[in-house]
N, C-alpha and C positions, 0 to 999 in steps of 0.2 A: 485280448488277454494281456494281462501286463506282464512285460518281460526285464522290468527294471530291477535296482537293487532292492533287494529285500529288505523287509520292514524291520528299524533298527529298536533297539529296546535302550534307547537314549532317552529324554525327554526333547520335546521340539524345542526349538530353539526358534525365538523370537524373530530374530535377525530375517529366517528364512520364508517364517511368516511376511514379514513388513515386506522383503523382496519379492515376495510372489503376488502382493498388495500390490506394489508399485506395477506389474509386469502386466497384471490385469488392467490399470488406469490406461497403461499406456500403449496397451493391446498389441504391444510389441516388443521386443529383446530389447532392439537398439531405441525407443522410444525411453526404456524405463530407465537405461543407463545413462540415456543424458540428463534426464531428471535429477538420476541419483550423483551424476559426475564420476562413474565408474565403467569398467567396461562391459561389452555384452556378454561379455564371455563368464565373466562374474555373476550375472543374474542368471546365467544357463546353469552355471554349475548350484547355484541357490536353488532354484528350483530340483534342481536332480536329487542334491541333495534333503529335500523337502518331501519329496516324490516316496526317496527310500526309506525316508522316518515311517511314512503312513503306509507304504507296503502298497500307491495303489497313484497312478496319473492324477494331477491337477491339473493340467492344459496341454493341449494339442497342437503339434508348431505344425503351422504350413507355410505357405506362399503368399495367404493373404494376414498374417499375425499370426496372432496366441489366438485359442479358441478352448470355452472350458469346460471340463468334463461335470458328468455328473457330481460328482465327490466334489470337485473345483467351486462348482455353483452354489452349494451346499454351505462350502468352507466361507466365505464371501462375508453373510454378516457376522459370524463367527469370529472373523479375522478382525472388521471393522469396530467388533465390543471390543475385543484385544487390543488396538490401536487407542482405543478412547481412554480405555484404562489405561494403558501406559501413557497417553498424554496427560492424565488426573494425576496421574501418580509423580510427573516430573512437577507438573503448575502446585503440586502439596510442597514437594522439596524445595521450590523457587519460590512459594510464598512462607515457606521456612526462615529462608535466608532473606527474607525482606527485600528481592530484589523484584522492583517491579515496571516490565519492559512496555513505554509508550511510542507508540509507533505516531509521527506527526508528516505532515507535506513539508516541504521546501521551506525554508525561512520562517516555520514557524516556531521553533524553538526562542528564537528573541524574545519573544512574549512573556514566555513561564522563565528566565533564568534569573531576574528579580527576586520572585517569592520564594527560588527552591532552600535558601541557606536556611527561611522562617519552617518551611514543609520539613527538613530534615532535622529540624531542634524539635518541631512538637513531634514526631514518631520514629525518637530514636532506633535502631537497626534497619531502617529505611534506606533502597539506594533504587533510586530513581534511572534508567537507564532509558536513553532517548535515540528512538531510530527515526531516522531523518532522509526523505525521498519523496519521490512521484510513485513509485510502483507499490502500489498498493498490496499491505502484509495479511497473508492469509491467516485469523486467529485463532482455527481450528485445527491448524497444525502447529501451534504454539508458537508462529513468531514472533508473536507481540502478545500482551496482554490486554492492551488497550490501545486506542487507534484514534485518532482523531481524522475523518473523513468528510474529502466534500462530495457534494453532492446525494443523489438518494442510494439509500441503504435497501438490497433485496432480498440480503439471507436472512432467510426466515429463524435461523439460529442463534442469533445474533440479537441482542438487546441493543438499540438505537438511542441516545437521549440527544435532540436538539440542540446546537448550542448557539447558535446564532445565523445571520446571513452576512456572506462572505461581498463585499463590492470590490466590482472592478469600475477602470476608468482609463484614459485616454493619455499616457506621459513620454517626453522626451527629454532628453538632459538637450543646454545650452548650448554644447556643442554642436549638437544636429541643429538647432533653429536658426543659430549662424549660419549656416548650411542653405539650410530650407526654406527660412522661416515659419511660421505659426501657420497649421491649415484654417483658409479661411470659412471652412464647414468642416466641422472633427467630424462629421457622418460620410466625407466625401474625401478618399486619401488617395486620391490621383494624383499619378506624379512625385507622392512621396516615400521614403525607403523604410518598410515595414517588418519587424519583429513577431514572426507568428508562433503560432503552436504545431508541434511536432501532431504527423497525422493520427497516433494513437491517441492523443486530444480532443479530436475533431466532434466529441459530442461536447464536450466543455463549453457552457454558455462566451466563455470570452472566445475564444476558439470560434465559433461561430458567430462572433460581432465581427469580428479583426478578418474572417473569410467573406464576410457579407459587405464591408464598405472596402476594403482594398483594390476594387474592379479598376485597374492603369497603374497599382501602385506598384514597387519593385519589393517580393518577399528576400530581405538579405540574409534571413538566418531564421532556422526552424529549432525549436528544444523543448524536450520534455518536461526541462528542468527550471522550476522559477526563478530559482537565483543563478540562475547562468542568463537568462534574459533580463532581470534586472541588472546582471554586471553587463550585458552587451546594450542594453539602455541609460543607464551610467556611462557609459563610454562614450555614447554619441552616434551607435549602430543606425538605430532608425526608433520610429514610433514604436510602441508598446502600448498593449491594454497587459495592466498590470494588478493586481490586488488592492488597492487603498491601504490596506491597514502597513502596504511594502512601499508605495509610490509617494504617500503623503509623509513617510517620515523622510523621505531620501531628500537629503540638502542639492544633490548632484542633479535633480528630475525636477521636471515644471508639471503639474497637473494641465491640461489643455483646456478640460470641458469641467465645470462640478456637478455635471448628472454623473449618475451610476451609471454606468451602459449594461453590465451586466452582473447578476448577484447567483450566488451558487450554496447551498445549507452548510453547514457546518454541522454535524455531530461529532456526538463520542462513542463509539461502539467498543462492544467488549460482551464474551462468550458469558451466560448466563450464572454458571457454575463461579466465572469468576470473583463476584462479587463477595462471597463467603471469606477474601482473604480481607485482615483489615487495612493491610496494606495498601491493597489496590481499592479499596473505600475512601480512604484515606486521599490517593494521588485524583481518583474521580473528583472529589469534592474540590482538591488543588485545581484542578481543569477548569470545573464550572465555575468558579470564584475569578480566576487569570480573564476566561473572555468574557464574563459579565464586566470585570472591568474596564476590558476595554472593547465592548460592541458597539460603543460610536465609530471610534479607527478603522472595524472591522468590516463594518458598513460601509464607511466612506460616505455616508450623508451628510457629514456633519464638514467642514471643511475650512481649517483656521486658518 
């Protein structure tokens, strides 16, 4: 029997929903509050108070988490149509304001800041907004709009378009070959001081070239980050398998080998719904135009 506070003649409040949302993912108090960057104490009292709106338990605290009641399990997709609409309803007011947020890897921004002064004369109230990282933006909770992503794409929610293939290759700036000199088999880096990928990387085809021939070599520095290993490659760290379309323009790095050692896809992905703004038609079409023009660089086939 339920012995809680009684069922209040308020309407529900949102907020209480989305924190009972989170409490469920995270099958725990203290789970949903680091999520949320709040405390546990906060999502107990959201729930209580959520509890007392409906006059009847959502979840069952024990020793092994949250566990949910009947009503709870019910409430579920319920809560989740709630969530979608309120995420529709921000993505209408943010493509109101013509603001549209593209989530890119490391160093790829260089590419697109060329064309964006011509992108923002043809579709005036446009404002292009560029999130720039390795950790990849989840689109279904609205942190990006659009994303440019390597490698394969497997939510199935998610609209994928191709954009190219991304080459890596084998560089050290002048520094280091003073040092070292030139390996005299780039498949063979014994002996020399190597710049790898951070192990949440480790399925990443270059990530698993640079783990495959370094057997004697010394790893000096691990990162998630591309352009923090091309500035520790630039400096004279150690070797690097680095992007082409990043290695071949750096004045400061020698290419070693002109094979690709490793290529990874390129797409553009972005949530279905999203494409209704013209805005973000508008920055897609920007996208696809920037790396057709330059999918030789991005390749790295091609080698001046």
């Amino acid at each position: 029997m339920y012995d809680g506070p009684m069922a209040s003649t308020e309407e529900l409040d949102w907020d209480d929903l989305r924190y009972f949302l989170r409490a469920v993912r995270a099958k725990t108090l203290a789970g949903a509050a680091r999520a949320m960057g709040v405390e546990h104490t906060t999502i107990g009292r959201r729930l209580t108070v959520l509890e007392g709106s409906l006059g009847s338990p959502v979840v069952l605290r024990g020793p092994e988490g949250l566990r949910l009641t009947p009503l709870g399990n019910r409430l579920i997709p319920l809560v989740e149509e709630v969530e979608r609409a309120v995420s529709a309803v921000r993505d209408l007011a943010a493509s109101q304001r013509g603001r549209v947020r593209l989530a890119v890897p490391s160093g790829v921004t260089r590419l697109f800041t060329a064309g964006l002064a011509k992108l923002c004369m043809d579709h005036p109230g446009l404002s292009l907004e560029i999130v720039s990282g390795s950790r990849p933006v989840d689109l279904r909770k609205g942190e990006a709009d659009l994303a440019i992503r390597s490698g394969p794409v497997i939510d199935k929610e998610l609209l994928a378009r191709k954009l190219c293939e991304s080459g890596f290759s084998l560089y050290a700036a002048e520094a280091y070959l003073a040092r070292h000199s030139v390996p005299s088999d780039p498949n063979d880096l014994a002996g020399h001081d190597v710049i790898a990928y951070h192990s949440s990387l480790a399925a990443v085809p270059a990530a698993r070239w640079i783990e495959e021939h370094s057997g004697g070599a010394t790893i000096v520095l691990r990162s998630r980050e591309m352009t923090d290993m091309l500035a520790a490659a630039c400096g004279g760290v150690g070797l690097a398998v680095l992007p082409c379309m990043f290695g071949d323009c750096e004045p400061a790095l020698r290419r070693l080998t002109p094979q690709v050692l490793a290529t990874r896809a390129l797409s553009l992905i972005y949530r279905r719904e999203a494409k209704l703004s013209k805005h973000v038609r508008a920055v897609i079409g920007f996208v696809v135009d920037v790396i057709r023009a330059n999918a030789d660089q991005i390749s790295g086939e091609r080698v001046d």
